[in-house]
Structures are given as C-alpha cells and as structure tokens.
PASEBA-1860 file (N, C-alpha, C; in nm, 3 decimals):
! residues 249
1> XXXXXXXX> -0.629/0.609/6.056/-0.728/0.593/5.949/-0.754/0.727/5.883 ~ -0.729/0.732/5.749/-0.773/0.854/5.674/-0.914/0.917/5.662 ~ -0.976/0.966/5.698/-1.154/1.009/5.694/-1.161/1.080/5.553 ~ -1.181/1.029/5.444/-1.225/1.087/5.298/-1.321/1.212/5.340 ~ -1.307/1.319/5.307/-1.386/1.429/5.297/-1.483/1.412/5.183 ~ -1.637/1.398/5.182/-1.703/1.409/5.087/-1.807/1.509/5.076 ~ -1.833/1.552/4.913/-1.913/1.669/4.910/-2.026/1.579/4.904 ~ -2.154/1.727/4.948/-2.289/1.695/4.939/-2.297/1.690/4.741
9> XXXXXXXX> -2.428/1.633/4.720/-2.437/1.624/4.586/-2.572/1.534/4.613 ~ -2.675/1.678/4.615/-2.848/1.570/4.646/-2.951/1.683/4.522 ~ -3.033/1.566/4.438/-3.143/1.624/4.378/-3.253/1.579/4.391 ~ -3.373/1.635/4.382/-3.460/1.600/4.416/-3.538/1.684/4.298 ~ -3.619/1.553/4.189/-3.701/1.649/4.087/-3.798/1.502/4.075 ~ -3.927/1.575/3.998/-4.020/1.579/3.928/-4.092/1.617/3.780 ~ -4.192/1.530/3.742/-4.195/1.576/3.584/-4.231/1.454/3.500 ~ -4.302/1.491/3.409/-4.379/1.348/3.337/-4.249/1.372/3.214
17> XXXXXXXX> -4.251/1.199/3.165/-4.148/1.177/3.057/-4.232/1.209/2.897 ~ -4.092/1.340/2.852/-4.163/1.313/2.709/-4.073/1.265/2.628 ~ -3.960/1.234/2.683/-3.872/1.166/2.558/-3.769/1.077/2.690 ~ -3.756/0.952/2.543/-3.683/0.809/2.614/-3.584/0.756/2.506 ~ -3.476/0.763/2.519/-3.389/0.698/2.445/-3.231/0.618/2.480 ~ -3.167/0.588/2.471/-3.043/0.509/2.500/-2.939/0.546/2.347 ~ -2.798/0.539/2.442/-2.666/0.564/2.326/-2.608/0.442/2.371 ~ -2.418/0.414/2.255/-2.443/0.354/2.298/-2.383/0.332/2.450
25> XXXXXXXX> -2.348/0.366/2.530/-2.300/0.297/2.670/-2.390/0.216/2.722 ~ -2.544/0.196/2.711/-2.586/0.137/2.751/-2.653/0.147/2.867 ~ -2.621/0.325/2.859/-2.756/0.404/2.951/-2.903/0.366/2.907 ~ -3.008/0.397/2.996/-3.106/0.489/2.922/-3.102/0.613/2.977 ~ -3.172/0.691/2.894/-3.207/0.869/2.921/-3.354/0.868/2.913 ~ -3.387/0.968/3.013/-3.520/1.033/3.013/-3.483/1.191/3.001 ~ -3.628/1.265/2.927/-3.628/1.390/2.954/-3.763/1.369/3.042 ~ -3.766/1.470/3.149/-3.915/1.479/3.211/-3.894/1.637/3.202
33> XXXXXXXX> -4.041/1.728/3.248/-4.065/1.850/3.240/-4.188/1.863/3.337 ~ -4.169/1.954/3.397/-4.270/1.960/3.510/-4.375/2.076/3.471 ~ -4.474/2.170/3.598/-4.575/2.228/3.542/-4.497/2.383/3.483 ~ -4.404/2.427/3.562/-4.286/2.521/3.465/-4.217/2.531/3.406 ~ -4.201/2.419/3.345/-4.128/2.374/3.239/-3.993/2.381/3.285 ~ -3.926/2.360/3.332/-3.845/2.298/3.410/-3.784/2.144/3.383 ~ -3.719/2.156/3.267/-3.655/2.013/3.221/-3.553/1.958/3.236 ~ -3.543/1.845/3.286/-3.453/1.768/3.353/-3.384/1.649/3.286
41> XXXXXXXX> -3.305/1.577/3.266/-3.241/1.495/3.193/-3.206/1.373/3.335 ~ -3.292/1.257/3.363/-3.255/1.142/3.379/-3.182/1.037/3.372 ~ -3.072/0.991/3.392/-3.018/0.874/3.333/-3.018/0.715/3.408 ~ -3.028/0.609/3.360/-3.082/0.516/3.420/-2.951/0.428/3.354 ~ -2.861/0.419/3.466/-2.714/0.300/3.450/-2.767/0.167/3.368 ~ -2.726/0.150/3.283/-2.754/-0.006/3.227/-2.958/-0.021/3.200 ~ -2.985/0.083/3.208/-3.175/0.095/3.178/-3.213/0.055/3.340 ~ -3.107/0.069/3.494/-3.138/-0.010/3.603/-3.130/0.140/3.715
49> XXXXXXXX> -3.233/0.113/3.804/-3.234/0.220/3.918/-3.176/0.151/4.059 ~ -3.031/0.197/4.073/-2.987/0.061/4.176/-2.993/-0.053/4.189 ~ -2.942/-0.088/4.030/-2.917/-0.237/4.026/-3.057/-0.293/3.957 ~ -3.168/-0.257/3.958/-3.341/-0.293/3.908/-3.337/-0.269/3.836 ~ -3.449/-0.384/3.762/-3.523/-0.326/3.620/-3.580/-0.228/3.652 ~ -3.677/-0.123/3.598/-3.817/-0.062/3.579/-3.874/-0.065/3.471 ~ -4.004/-0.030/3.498/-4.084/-0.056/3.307/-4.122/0.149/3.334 ~ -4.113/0.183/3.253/-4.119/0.315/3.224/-4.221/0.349/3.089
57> XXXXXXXX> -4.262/0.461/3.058/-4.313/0.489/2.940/-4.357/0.623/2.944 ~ -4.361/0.684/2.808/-4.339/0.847/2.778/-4.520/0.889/2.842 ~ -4.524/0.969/2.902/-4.645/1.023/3.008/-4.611/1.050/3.142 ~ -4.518/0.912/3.190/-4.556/0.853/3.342/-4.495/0.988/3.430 ~ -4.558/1.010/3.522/-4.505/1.111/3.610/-4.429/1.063/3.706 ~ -4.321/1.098/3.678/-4.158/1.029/3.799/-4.146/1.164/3.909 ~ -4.129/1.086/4.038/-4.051/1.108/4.144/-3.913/1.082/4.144 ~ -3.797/1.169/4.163/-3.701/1.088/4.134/-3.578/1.166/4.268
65> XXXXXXXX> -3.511/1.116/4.315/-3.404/1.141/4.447/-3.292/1.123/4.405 ~ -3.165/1.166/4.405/-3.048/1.103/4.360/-2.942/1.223/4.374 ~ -2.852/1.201/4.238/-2.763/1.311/4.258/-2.725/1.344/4.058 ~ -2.630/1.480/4.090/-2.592/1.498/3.940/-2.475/1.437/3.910 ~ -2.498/1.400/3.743/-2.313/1.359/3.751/-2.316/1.398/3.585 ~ -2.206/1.432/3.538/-2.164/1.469/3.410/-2.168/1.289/3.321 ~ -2.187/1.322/3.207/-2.182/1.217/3.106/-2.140/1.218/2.957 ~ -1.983/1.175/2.941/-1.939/1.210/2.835/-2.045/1.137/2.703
73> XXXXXXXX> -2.047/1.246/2.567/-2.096/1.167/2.462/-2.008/1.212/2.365 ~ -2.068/1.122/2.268/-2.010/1.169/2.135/-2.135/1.216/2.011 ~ -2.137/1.341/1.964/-2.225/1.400/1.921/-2.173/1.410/1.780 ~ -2.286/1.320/1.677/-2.237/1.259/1.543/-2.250/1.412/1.501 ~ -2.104/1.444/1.361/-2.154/1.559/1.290/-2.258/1.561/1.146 ~ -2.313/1.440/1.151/-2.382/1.406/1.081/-2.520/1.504/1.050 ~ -2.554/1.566/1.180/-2.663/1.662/1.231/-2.687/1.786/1.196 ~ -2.564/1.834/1.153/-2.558/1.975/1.051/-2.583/1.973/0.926
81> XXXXXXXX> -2.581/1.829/0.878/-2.601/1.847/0.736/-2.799/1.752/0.738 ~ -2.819/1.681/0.827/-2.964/1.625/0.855/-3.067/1.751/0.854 ~ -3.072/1.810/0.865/-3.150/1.949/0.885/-3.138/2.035/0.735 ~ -3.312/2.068/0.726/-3.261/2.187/0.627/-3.213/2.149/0.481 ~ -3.258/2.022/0.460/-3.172/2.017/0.319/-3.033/1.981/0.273 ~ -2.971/2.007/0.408/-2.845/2.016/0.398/-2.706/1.925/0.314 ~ -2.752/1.782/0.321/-2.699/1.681/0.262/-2.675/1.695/0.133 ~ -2.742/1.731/0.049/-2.659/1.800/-0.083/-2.523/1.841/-0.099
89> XXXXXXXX> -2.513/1.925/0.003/-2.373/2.030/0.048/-2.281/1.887/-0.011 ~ -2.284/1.789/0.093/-2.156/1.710/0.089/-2.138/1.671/-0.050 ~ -2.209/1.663/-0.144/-2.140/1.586/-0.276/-2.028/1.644/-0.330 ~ -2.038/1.804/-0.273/-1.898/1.877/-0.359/-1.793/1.875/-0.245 ~ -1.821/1.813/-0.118/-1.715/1.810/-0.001/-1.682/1.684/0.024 ~ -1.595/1.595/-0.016/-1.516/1.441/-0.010/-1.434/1.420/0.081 ~ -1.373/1.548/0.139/-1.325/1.502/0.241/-1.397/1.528/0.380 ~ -1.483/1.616/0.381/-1.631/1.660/0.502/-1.669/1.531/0.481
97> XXXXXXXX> -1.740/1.460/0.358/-1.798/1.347/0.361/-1.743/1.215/0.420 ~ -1.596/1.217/0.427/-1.561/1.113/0.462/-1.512/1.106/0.560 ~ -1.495/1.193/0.609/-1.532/1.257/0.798/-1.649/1.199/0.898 ~ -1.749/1.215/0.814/-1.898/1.180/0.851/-1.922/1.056/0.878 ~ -1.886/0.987/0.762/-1.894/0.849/0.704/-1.850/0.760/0.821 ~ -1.704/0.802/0.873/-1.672/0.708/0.933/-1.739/0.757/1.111 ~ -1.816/0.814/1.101/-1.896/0.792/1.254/-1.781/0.878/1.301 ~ -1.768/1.008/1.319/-1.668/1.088/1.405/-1.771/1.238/1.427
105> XXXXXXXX> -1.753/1.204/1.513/-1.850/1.329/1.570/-1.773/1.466/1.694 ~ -1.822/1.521/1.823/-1.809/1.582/1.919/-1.801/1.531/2.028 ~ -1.699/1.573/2.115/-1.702/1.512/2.252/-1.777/1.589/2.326 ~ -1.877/1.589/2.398/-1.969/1.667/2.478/-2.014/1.637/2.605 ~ -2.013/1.723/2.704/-2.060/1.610/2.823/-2.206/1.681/2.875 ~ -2.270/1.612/2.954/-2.401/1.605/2.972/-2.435/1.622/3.137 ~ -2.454/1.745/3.216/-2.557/1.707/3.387/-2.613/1.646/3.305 ~ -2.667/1.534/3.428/-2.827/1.468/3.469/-2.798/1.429/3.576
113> XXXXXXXX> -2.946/1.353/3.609/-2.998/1.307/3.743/-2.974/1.134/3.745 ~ -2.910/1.119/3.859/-2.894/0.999/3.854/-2.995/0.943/3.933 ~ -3.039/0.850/3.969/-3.169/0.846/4.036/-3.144/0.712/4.162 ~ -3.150/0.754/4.290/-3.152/0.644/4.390/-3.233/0.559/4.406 ~ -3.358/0.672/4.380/-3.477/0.575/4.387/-3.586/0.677/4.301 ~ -3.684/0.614/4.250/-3.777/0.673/4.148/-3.922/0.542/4.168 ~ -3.994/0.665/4.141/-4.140/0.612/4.142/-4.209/0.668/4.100 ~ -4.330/0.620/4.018/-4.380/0.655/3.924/-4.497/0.716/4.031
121> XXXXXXXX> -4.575/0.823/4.023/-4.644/0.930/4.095/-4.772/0.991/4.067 ~ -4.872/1.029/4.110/-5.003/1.153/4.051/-4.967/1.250/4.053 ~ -4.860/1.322/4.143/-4.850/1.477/4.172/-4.736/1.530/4.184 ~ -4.653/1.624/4.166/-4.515/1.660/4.122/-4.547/1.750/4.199 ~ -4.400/1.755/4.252/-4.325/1.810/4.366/-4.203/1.939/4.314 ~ -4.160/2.016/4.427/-4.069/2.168/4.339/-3.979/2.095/4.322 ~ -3.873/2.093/4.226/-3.730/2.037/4.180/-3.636/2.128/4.279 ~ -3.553/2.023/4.348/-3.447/2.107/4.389/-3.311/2.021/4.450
129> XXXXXXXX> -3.198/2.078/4.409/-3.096/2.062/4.385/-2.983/2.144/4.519 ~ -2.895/2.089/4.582/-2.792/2.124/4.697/-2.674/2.035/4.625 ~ -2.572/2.122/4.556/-2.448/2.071/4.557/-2.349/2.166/4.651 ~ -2.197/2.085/4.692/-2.099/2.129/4.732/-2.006/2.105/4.709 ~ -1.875/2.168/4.672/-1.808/2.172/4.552/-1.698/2.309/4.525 ~ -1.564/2.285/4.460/-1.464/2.342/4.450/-1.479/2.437/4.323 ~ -1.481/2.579/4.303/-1.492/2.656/4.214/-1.364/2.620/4.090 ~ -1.354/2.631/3.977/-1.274/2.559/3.901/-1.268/2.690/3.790
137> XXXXXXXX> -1.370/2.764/3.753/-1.380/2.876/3.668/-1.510/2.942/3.646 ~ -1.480/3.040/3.610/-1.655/3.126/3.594/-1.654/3.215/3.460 ~ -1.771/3.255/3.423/-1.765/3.331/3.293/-1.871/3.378/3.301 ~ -1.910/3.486/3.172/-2.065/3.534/3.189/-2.077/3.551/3.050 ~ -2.184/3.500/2.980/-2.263/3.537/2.861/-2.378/3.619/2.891 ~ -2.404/3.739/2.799/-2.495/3.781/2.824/-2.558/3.861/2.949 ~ -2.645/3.832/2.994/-2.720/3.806/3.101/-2.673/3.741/3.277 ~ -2.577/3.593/3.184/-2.601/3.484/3.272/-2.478/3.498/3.310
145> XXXXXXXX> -2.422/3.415/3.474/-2.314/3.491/3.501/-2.277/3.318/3.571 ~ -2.180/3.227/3.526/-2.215/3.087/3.532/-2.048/3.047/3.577 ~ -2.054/2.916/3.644/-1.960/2.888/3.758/-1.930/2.721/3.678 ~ -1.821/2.650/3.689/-1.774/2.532/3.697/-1.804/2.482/3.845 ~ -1.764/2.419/3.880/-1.755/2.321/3.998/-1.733/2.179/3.954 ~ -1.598/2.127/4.088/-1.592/1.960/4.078/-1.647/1.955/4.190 ~ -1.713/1.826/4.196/-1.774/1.722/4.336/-1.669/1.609/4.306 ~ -1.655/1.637/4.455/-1.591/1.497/4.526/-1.681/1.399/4.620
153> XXXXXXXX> -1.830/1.379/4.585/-1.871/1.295/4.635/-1.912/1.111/4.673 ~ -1.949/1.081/4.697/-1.946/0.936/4.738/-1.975/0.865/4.594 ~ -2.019/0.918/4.512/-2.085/0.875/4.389/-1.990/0.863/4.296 ~ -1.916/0.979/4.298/-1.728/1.003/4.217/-1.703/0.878/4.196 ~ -1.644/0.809/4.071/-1.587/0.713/4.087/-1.401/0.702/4.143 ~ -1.367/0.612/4.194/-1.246/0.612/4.248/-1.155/0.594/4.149 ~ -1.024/0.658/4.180/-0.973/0.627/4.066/-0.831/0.559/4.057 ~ -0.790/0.611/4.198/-0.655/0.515/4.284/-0.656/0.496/4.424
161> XXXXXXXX> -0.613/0.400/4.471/-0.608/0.447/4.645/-0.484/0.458/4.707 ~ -0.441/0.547/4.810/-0.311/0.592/4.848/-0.279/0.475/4.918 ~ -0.132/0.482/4.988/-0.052/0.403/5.053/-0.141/0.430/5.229 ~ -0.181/0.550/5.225/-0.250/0.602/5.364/-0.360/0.518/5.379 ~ -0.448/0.482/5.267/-0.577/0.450/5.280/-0.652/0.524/5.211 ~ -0.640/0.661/5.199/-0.714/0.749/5.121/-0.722/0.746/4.996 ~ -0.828/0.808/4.947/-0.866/0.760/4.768/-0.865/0.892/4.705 ~ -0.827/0.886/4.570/-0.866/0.997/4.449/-0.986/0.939/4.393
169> XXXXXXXX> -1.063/1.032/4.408/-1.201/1.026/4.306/-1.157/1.079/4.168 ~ -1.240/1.089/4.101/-1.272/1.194/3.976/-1.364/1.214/3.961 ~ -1.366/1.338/3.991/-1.500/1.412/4.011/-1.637/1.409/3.896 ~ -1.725/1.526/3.967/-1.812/1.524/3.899/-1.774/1.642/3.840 ~ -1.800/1.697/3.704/-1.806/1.857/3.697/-1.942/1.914/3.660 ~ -1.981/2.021/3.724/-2.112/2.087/3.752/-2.104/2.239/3.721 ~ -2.210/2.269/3.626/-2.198/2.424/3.583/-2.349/2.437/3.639 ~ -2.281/2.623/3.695/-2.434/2.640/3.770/-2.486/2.830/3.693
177> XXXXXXXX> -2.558/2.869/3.673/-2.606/2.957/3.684/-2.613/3.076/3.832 ~ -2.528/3.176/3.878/-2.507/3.261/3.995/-2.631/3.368/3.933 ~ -2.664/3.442/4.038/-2.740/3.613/4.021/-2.573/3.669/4.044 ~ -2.585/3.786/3.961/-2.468/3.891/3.956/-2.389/3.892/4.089 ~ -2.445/3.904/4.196/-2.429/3.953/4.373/-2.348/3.817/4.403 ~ -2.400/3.732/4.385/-2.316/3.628/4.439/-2.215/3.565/4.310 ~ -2.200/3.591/4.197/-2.129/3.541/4.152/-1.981/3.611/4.163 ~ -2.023/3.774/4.158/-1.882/3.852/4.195/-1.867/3.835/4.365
185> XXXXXXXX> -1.875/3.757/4.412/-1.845/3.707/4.558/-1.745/3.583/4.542 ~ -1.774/3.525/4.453/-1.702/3.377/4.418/-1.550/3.369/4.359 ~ -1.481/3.342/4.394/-1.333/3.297/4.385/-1.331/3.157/4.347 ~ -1.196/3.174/4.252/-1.195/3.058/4.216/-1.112/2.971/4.288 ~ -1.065/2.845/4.304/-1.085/2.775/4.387/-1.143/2.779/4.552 ~ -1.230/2.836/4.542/-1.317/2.837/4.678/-1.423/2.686/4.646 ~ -1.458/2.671/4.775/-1.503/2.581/4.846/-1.646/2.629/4.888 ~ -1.755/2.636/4.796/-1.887/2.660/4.821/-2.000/2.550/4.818
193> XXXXXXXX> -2.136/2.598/4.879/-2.239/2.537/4.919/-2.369/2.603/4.814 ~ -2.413/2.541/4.712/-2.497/2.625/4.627/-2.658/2.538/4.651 ~ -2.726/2.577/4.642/-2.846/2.534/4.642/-3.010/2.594/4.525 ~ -3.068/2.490/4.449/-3.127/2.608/4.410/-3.256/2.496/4.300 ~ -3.280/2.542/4.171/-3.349/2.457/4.074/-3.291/2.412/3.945 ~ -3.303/2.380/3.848/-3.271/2.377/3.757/-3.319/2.419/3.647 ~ -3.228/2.497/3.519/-3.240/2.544/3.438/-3.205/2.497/3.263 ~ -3.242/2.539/3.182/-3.152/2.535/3.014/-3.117/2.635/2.994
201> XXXXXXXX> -3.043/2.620/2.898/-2.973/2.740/2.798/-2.995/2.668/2.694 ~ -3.022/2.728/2.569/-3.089/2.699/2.423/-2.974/2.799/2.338 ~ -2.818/2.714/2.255/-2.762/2.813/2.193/-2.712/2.741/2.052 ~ -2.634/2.821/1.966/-2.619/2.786/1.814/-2.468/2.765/1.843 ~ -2.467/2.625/1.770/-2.306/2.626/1.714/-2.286/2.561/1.604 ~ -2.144/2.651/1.560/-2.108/2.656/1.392/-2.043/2.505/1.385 ~ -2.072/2.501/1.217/-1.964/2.377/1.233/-1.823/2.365/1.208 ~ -1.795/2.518/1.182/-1.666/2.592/1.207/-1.623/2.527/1.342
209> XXXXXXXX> -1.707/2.545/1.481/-1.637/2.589/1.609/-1.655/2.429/1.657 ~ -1.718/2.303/1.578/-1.756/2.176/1.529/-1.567/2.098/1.539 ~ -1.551/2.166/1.421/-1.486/2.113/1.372/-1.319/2.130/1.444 ~ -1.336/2.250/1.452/-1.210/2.310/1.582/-1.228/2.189/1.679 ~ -1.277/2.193/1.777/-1.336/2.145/1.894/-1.248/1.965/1.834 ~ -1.266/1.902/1.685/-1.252/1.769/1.695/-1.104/1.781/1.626 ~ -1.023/1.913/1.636/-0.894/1.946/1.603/-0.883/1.864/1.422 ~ -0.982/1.903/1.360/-1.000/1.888/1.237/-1.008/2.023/1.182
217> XXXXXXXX> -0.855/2.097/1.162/-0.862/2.208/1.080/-0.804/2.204/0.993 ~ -0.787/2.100/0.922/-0.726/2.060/0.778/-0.868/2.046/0.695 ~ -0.962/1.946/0.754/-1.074/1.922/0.704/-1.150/2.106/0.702 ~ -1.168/2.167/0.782/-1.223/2.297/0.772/-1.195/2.396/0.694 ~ -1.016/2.354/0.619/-0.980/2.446/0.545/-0.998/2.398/0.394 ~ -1.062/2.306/0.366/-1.142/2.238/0.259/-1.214/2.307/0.233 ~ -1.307/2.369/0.329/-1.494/2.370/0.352/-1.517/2.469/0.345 ~ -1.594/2.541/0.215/-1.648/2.699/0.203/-1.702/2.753/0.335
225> XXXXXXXX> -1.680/2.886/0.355/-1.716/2.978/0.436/-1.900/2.949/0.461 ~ -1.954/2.936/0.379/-2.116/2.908/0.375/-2.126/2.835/0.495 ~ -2.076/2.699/0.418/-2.056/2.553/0.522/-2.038/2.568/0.668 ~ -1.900/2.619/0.659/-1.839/2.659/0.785/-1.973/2.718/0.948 ~ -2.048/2.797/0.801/-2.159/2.897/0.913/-2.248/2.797/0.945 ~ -2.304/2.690/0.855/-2.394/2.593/0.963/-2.393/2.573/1.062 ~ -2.532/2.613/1.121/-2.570/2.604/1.298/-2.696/2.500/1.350 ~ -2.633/2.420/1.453/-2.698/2.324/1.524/-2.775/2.384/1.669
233> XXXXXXXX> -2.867/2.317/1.692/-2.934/2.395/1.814/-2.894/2.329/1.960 ~ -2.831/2.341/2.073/-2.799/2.283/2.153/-2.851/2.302/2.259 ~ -2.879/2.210/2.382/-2.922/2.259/2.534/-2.829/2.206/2.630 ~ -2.843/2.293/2.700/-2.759/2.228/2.809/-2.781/2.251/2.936 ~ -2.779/2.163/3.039/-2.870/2.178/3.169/-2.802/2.249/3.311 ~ -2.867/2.365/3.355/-2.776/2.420/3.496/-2.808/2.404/3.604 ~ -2.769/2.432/3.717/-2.847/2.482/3.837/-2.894/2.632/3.851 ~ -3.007/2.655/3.847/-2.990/2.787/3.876/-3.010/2.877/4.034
241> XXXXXXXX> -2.903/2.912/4.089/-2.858/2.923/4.176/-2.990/3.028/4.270 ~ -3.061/3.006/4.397/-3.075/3.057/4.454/-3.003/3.095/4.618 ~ -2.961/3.003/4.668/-2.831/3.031/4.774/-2.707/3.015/4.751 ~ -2.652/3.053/4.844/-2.502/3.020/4.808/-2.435/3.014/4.944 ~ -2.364/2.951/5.002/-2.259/2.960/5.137/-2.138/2.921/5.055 ~ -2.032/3.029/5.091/-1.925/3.052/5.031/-1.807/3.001/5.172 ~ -1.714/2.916/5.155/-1.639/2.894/5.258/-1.499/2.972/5.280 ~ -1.469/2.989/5.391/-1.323/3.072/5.419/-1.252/2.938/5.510
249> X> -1.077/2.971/5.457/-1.000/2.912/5.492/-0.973/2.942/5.622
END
C-alpha cells in the first residue's frame, strides 16, 4: 500500500465582514478585518461551508478554521478605463475597445481561507496560519523578501491515480512574506514548515504590463504611451512569516 505524504495546511482567523460578493464560479467571497486590520479573504464553495447553507451578512463577526488554497480569476480590463474618467480614452482606441467589449480580461489567482467550519461570534481571536510546503521560488521587492510554495495537502485536488495506488494532487500555491534571516536560509526546492499571520501588499499595475500578461502586444502597439501608463490598484494576500523549520535531506 502506498502511504500519500501530506502537507500540513491549517488557518485559523477572525474578523467582522465588510464586503460580500460572488464571480462567476459560483463561489461566494468574504472580506473580514479584525481589530489590526488584518484582512482576510474567505471563500465559501457554491455560497456552502461543507456542503451547508449559511445566512451571513456584512457586520457579522466570523470564526473561521480551515485551510488556504489559491483561486484562479479573470480580472475584466474594463477597470482601467472605469476610474478617473477614463472611458473617453476608448473612442479614439477601436481596437482597445473591442478588446473590452468582448469580456477579456487577466488571469489572476487569489490565497483565501477556505473554511471547515465557521460561526458567527462576539469576540475575535489572533489569526494564525501553519503551512508546509516545497519552496518553488523567492524574490524581494523593496523591503519584503517573499517565497512561493506548493502544498500537497489533503484538500489538493487529485488529479490522476498511479498503477501503485498513489495519487498526483495539484497543488496549492502559497506566497509568504520571510524576515531577511530566514529568507536567506531558504533554498529552493526545500521542504519547509512556516508558521505565522497574515498580511497585504497594496501595488500599481500598468495596462502596459495588463496587456503583456494577456499576450496582447499587437493590441498595445495600437495604444499611446499615455494609455499604456494607466494604473489599477491591486491587493494581494500573504503569510507573514514568523517561524520557520527548514528541512534537510
């Protein structure tokens, strides 16, 4: 019998809801934010918490247990020109416009919290987060000095099963926030244990780097330099790392 090796992959947060919405897959999403502002992104399979309804509403203070998992979207480019006036621009751009038109946007993917179990609460609890997980790449902007990771945990969906018995998942992928000390400790494909809270990053992107990204550089070489510089505001959610157990072969 093959014994599947699985990673840990546990969160545990808190935080009243200020925003509720659904795309379409047929999620819902919550944002909650706790007393440090500390914002978290929810997602609720089919609007269901293990299979259940819930009735929810923007205030309620959630308890919530579960794990992270990435969530592809598609991010309309409609949004650069919604802001600011911007929609004018297109009357002298026919082929930007007809880009738009037909609903073609960004592929983007999304952490959140998937939730095992959730209950609505009086008092909020510290957010905290234990993944384990294969280093995949690292980089540093700025300040911040930030890690990839796949999970191979129970949650992974499967994606073939061997002749042995054993299964391929496909993972989760997880970007975390390191302190300097432990991130120049980290190798890539290593096999670490991170533990810690969660964080944002708040950054600008062009619709130059828009349009790259949807391998539309025919359409970009249409589009005045002005255009090109339009900037959208983005977030995106980390761990931010306070331990770390690093594994040796």
């Amino acid at each position: 019998m093959n014994l599947e090796r699985l990673d840990l992959n546990q969160a545990i947060v808190s935080g009243k809801i200020y925003k509720i919405w659904s795309r379409r897959d047929g999620n819902v999403y919550l944002r909650i934010d706790n007393q440090t502002k500390e914002r978290v992104t929810v997602v609720l399979p089919d609007g269901q918490v293990n299979g259940h309804d819930v009735s929810l509403k923007k205030g309620d203070l959630l308890q919530v247990e579960g794990y992270l998992k990435d969530f592809a979207y598609e991010d309309s480019l409609s949004q650069y020109f919604s802001r600011g006036g911007r929609k004018n621009y297109l009357k002298e751009l026919p082929t930007l416009r007809e880009l738009i038109a037909s609903g073609a946007g960004v592929e983007r993917y999304m952490m959140a919290v998937v939730p095992k179990s959730l209950t609505i609460s009086d008092t909020e609890t510290e957010n905290t987060v234990k993944v384990e997980g294969i280093v995949i790449s690292k980089w540093h902007f700025g300040e911040n000095y930030c890690i990839r990771m796949l999970v191979f945990d129970e949650n992974a969906p499967i994606e073939t099963v061997k002749e042995n018995g054993g299964v391929h998942r496909s993972p989760h992928s997880i970007i975390a926030i390191l302190p300097e000390t432990l991130f120049k400790q980290v190798q890539i494909r290593q096999r670490i244990r991170i533990g810690g809270s969660f964080t944002e990053r708040i950054y600008h992107e062009r619709l130059k780097r828009a349009l790259e990204a949807m391998k539309q550089q025919d359409v970009a070489a249409q589009v005045p330099q002005e255009v090109l510089a339009f900037t959208v505001s983005m977030v995106q959610m980390y761990i931010n790392v306070k331990s770390m157990i690093a594994y040796t072969r």
